[in-house]
C-alpha positions in Angstrom: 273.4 237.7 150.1 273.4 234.3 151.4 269.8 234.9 153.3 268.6 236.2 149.8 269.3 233.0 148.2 268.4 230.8 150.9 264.7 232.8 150.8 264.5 232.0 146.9 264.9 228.3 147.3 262.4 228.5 150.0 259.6 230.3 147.6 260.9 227.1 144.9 260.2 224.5 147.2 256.6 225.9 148.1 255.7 226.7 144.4 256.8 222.7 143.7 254.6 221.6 146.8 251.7 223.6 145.5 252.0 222.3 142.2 251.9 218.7 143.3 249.0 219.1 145.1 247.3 220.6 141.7 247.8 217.6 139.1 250.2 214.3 139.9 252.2 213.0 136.6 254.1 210.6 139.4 253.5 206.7 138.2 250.1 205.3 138.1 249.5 204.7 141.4 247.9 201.3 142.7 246.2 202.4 145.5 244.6 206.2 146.4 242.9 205.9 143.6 239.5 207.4 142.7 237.3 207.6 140.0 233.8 209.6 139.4 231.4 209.7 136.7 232.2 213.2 134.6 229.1 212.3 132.3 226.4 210.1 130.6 225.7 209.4 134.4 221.7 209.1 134.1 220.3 205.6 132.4 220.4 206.6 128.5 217.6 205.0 126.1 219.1 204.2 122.2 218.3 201.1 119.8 220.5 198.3 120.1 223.4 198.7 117.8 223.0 202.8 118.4 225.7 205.1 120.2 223.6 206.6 123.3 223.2 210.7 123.2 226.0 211.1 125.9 229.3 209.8 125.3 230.8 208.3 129.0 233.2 210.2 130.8 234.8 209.3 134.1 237.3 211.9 135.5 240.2 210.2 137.8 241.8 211.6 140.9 243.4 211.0 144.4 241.6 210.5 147.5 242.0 214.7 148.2 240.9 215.4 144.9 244.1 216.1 142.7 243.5 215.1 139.0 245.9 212.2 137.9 247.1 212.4 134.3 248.2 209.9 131.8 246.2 207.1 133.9 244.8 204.2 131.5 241.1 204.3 131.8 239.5 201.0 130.3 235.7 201.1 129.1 234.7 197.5 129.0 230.9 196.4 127.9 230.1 194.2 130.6 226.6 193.7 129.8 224.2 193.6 126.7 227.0 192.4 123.7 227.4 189.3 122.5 231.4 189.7 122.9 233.6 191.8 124.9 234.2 195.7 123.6 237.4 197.1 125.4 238.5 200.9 124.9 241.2 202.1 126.9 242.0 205.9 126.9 244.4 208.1 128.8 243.1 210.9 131.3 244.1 214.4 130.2 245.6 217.1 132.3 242.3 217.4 133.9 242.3 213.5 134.8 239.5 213.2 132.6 239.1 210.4 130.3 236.5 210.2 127.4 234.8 207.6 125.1 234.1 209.0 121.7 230.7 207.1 121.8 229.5 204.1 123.3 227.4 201.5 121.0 225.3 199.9 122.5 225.6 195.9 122.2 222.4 193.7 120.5 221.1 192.4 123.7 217.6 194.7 123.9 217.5 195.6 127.8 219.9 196.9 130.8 223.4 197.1 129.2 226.2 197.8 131.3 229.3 199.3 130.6 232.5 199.6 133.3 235.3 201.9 133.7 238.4 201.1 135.6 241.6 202.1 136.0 243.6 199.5 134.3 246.5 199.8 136.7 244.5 200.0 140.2 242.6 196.9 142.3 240.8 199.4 144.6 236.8 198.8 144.4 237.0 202.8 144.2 238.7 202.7 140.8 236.0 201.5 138.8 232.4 202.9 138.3 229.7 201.3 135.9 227.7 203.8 133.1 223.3 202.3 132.3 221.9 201.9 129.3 218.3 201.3 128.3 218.4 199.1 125.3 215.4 199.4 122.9 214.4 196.6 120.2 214.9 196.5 116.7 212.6 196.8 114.1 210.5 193.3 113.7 211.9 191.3 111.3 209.9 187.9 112.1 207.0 186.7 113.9 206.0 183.1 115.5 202.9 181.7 116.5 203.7 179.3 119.4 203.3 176.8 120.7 203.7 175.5 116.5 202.1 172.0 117.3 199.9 172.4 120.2 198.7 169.1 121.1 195.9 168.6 123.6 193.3 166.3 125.4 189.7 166.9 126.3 189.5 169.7 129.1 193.1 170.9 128.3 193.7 174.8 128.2 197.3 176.1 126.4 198.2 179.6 125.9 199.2 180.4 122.1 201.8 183.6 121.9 202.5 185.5 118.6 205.8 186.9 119.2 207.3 189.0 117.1 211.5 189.4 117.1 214.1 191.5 115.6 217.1 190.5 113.1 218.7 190.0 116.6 216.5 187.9 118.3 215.1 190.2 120.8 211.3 190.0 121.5 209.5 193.1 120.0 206.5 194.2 120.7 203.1 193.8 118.4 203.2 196.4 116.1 199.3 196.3 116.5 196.8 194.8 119.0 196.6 191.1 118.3 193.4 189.3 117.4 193.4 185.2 117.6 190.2 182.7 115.9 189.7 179.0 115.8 188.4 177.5 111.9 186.6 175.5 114.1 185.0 176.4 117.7 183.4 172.8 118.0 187.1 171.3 118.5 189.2 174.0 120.2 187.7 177.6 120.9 190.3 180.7 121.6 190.2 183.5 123.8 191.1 187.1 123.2 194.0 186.7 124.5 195.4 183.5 122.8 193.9 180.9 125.6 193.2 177.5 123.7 190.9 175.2 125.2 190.0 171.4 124.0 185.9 171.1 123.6 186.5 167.6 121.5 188.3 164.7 118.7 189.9 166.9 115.8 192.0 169.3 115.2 191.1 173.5 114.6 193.3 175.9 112.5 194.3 178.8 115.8 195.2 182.3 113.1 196.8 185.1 114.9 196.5 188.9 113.3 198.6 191.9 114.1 198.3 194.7 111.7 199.1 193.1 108.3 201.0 189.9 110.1 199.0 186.6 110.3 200.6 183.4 111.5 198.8 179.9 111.6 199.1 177.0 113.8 197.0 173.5 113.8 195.9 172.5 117.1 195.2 168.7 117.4 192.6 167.3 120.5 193.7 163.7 121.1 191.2 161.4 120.9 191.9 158.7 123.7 194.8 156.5 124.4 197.1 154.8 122.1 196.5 151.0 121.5 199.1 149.0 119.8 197.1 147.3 116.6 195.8 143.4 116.5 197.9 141.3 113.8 196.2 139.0 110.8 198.6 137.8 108.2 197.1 136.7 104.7 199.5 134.4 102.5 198.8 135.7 98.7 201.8 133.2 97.4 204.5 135.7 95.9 206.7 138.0 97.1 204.7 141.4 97.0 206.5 144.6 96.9 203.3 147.1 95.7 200.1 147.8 97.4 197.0 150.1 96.7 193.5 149.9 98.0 190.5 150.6 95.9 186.7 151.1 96.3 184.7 148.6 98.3 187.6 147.5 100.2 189.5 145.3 97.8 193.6 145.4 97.7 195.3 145.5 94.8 199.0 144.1 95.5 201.8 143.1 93.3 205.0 141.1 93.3 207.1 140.8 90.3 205.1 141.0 87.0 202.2 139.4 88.9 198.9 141.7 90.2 196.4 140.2 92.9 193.0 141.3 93.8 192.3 140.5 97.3 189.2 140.8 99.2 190.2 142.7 102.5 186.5 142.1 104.4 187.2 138.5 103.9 191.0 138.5 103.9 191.0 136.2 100.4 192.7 136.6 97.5 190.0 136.4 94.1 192.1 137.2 91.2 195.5 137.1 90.1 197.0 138.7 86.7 200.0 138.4 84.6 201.2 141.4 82.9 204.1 140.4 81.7 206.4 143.2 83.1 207.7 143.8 86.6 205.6 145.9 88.5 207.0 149.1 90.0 204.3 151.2 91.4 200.3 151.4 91.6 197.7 153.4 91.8 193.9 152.8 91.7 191.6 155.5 90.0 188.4 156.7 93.2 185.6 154.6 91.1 187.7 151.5 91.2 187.3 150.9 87.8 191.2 151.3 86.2 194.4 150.5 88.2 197.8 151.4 86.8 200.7 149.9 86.9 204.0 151.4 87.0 207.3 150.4 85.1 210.6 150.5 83.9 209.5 153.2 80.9 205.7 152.6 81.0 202.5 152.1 82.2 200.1 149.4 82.5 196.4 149.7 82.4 194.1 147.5 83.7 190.5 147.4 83.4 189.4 146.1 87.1 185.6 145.0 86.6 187.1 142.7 83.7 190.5 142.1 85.7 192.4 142.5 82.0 195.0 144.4 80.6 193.5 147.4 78.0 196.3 148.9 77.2 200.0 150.8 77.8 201.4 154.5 77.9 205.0 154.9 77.5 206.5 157.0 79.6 210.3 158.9 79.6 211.9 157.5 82.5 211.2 155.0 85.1 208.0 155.3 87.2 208.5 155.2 91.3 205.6 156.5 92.6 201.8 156.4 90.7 198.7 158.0 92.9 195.2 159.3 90.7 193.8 162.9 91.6 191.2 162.7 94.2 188.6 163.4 91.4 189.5 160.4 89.5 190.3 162.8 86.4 194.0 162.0 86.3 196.8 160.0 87.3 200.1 161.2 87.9 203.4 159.1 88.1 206.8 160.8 89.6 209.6 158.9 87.3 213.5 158.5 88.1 214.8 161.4 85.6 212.9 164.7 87.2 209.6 163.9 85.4 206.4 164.0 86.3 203.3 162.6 83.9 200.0 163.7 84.0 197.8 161.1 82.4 194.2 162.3 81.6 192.1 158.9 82.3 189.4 160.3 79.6 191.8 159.7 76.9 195.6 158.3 78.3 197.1 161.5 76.9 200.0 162.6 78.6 201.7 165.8 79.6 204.9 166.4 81.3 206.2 168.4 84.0 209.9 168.3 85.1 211.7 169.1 88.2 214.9 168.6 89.7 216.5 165.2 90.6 215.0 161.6 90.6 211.7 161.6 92.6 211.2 158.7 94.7 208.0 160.2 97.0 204.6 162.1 95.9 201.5 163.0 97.5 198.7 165.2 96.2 196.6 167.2 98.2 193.3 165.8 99.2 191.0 169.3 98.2 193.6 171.8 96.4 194.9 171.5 93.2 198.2 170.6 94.5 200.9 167.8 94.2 204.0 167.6 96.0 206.8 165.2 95.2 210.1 165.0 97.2 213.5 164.3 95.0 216.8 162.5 95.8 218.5 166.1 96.0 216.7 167.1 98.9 214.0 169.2 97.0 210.7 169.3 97.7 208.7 170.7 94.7 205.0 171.7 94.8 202.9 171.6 90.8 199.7 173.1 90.4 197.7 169.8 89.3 195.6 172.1 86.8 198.3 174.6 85.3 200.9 172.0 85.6 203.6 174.2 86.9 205.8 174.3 89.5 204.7 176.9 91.9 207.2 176.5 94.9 210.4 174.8 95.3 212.2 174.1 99.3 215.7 172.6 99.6 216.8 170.5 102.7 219.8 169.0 103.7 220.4 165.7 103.0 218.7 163.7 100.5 214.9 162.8 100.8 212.5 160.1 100.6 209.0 159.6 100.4 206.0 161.8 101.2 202.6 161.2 102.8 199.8 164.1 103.8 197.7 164.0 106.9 194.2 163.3 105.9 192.4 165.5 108.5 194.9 168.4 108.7 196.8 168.2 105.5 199.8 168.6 106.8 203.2 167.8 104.9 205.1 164.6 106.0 208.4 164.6 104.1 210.9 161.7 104.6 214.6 162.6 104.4 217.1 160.1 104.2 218.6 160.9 107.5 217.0 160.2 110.4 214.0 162.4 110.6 210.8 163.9 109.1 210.3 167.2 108.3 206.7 168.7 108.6 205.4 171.4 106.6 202.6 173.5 105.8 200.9 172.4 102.9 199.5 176.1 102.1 203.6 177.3 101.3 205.6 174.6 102.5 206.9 176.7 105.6 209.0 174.5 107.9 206.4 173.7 111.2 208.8 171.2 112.7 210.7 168.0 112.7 210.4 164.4 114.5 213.0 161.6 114.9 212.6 158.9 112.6 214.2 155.4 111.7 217.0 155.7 109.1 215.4 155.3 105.1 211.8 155.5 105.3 210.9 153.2 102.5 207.0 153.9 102.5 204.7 156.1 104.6 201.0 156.5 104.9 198.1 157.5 107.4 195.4 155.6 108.7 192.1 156.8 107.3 191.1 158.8 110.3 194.4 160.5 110.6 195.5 159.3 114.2 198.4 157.3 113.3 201.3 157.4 110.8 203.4 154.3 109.6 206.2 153.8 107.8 208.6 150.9 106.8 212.5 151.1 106.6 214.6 150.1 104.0 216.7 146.7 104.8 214.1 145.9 108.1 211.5 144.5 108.9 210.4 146.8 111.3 207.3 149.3 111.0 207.3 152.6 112.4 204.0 153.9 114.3 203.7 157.6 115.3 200.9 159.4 116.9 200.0 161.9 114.5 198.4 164.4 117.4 201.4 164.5 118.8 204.4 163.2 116.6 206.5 160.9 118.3 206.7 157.1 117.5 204.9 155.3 120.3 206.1 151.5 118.8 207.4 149.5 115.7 205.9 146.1 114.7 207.8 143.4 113.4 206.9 141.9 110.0 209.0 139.8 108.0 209.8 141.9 104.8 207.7 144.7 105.0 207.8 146.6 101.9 204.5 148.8 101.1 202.2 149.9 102.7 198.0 151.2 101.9 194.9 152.4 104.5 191.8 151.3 104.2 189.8 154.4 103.7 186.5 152.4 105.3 188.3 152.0 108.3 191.6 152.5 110.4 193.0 149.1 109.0 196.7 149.4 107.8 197.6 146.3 105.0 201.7 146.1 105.0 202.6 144.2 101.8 205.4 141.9 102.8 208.1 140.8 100.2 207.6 137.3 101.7 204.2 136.8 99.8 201.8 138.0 103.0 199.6 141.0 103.4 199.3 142.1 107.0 196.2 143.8 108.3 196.9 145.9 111.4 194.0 146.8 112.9 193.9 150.0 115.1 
């Protein structure tokens, strides 16, 4: 009996060794650890933000192959996702531990994800599963570079690239064709390759399928040369500025106007009107100014120098400028309203927009005006209609406006420390530049090479290079309030609240 019992406990012993060698369920161990892909082990291809076909599957054992069970198996996206994704899951009796799917990150390209053993250092405890990361469907597209500036000679590649609500690049979703408005300035290849034939700037249009994106390419015209100086003492402090036909100035201070002859720097006429003068604006012909105020308008007949008569107006004017046809004159006023003001026959017919305006430009061809209010809107009025056809916000409040004569971009002052650009055809952002703190006045020099602007509380004017937008110097005069181009040359006239007009001569 004893040798039957003793041969039972033998056969135990055996089964129990030949168990263990089948599964382990001892502790997790830390080393003779092993883990192998069970499947998704080929490079998968899914969208980003798509589970790939295969789920990944890793199957855990010992060195000699015996499944381990109940091991933690982490899955961690090591590559492709914008934050780490961790999944842990235990291995089943067949050491075998399954993701329900793996979603791929947002990152388009080679995504990455690892599985480890959470409990094991060993380099053969962990095994990484490929993914293939496709692109999203385009959601934008960007003609670049957006203000390609250039000298004589100069080549520049322009790139439309189209992206995803991600950011990934996408590709075209048709070949893309590229043209220049104007070959004589900057002619374009096939493939996007700008080169600078001369002066001026060229519209570069990119088409892919039903996508077209605009950019205006600027050919410098030489060096920049900091201005000569002439000062001209009219006698009162002058705070308003406009320049007529046959280069006479029109400048104001108080309730006092001045005609000045700016060929031969002398001041010929000086009127009272009575009322302190706010704004001005002088009709193409040269035969009216206006004069803004504190709830009207003045008008002055200039071959007779007189007052011939007065419009009242709803709110205060800031700004005044006539249509480049001489057919109207519009003034942006301090409660949201803006007056047209037929010159045939002084009738007047409002338009109102949000917040106080304090800067207005109107386009030099289209029938467009664009004032900027305190509030940070920029509105854009159709000039015949008379309606607001497009409204932008920005942050911060904003301050005056001025529009490149030879490219017609947008040049709006905000009361921060920059200036946005933007397209004139739907007042798209195109970019920003540094700028002093409140821009007081802006304006362009006839041929469109430099931009100036005074500050508010300084006596320092700003000058930017147009081409390439960034402020090249500032000139010191004493006061300078407004400022006015003569359109028969580059000369810039500053209007200084010290009674002077400054030529700057470029």
């Amino acid at each position: 009996m004893r040798r039957t019992v003793l041969s039972y406990g033998l056969v135990a012993a055996v089964l129990i060794v030949f168990a263990a060698c089948e599964t382990s369920t001892a502790p997790t161990p830390t080393t003779d650890v092993q883990i192998a892909i069970a499947a998704g082990a080929d490079t998968q291809t899914a969208v980003i933000g798509t589970p790939v076909a295969v789920a990944p599957s890793v199957r855990v054992t010992r060195s000699n192959g015996t499944p381990i069970v109940g091991v933690t198996v982490v899955f961690a996206q090591v590559r492709g996702a914008t934050s780490s994704a961790r999944v842990a899951v235990l291995t089943d009796p067949n050491g075998v531990a399954s993701m329900t799917a793996w979603t791929l990150g947002t990152r388009a390209g080679i995504q990455e994800l690892l599985a480890y053993v959470a409990s094991s250092s060993a380099q053969a405890a962990q095994v990484s599963f490929f993914a293939n990361a496709q692109s999203g469907t385009a959601v934008t597209a960007t003609l670049a570079p957006v203000l390609p500036q250039m000298s004589v000679g100069d080549t520049l590649r322009a790139v439309l690239t189209f992206r995803d609500a991600e950011q990934n690049e996408t590709p075209p979703p048709a070949p893309v064709t590229f043209s220049s408005s104007d070959t004589t300035t900057v002619r374009v290849s096939s493939t996007g390759l700008l080169t600078a034939i001369a002066p001026g700037v060229s519209t570069i249009t990119a088409v892919a399928g039903t996508t077209t994106r605009a950019i205006t390419a600027a050919v410098r015209s030489g060096p920049i040369t900091a201005p000569s100086v002439t000062t001209l003492t009219v006698g009162r402090g002058l705070i308003q500025l406009a320049i007529g036909s046959g280069r006479i100035g029109y400048t104001a201070g108080g309730v006092m106007l001045y005609r000045v002859d700016l060929a031969g720097s002398t001041v010929t006429d000086s009127l009272d009107v009575g009322i302190f003068i706010t704004a001005i604006a002088v009709t193409p012909s040269g035969d009216r100014a206006y004069l803004g105020h504190s709830g009207s308008l003045t008008i002055v007949s200039l071959p007779a120098f007189t007052v011939s008569g007065s419009i009242t107006l709803s709110g205060n004017a800031q700004v005044v400028t006539a249509s480049p046809d001489g057919a109207h004159i519009f003034v942006a006023q301090d409660n949201g309203v803006v007056a047209r003001v037929a010159v045939s026959d002084d009738a007047v017919t409002p338009v109102s927009v949000t917040g106080s305006l304090v800067g207005m430009a109107i386009h030099p061809t289209a029938p467009r005006l664009f004032v900027n209010s305190t509030v940070g809107a920029l509105h854009e009025i159709n000039t015949s209609t008379l309606s607001v056809t497009r409204t932008v916000l920005s942050q911060g409040g904003a301050g005056p406006l001025a529009i490149s004569p030879n490219d017609s971009r947008v040049f709006a002052a905000r009361s921060s420390d920059s200036l946005l650009v933007r397209s004139p055809t739907d007042l798209s952002r195109i970019g920003a530049l540094p700028a002093s703190d409140n821009i007081r006045w802006m304006t362009f020099t006839a041929d469109g090479r430099h931009l100036l602007s005074t500050r508010t509380n300084s006596n320092e004017i700003d000058m930017y290079d147009a081409f390439t937008l960034q402020r090249y110097r500032s000139e010191f005069v004493v006061g300078a309030r407004a400022l006015a181009a003569d359109p028969a040359s580059t000369d810039i006239w500053v209007a200084s609240d010290f009674g002077r007009l400054v030529r700057l001569r470029f």
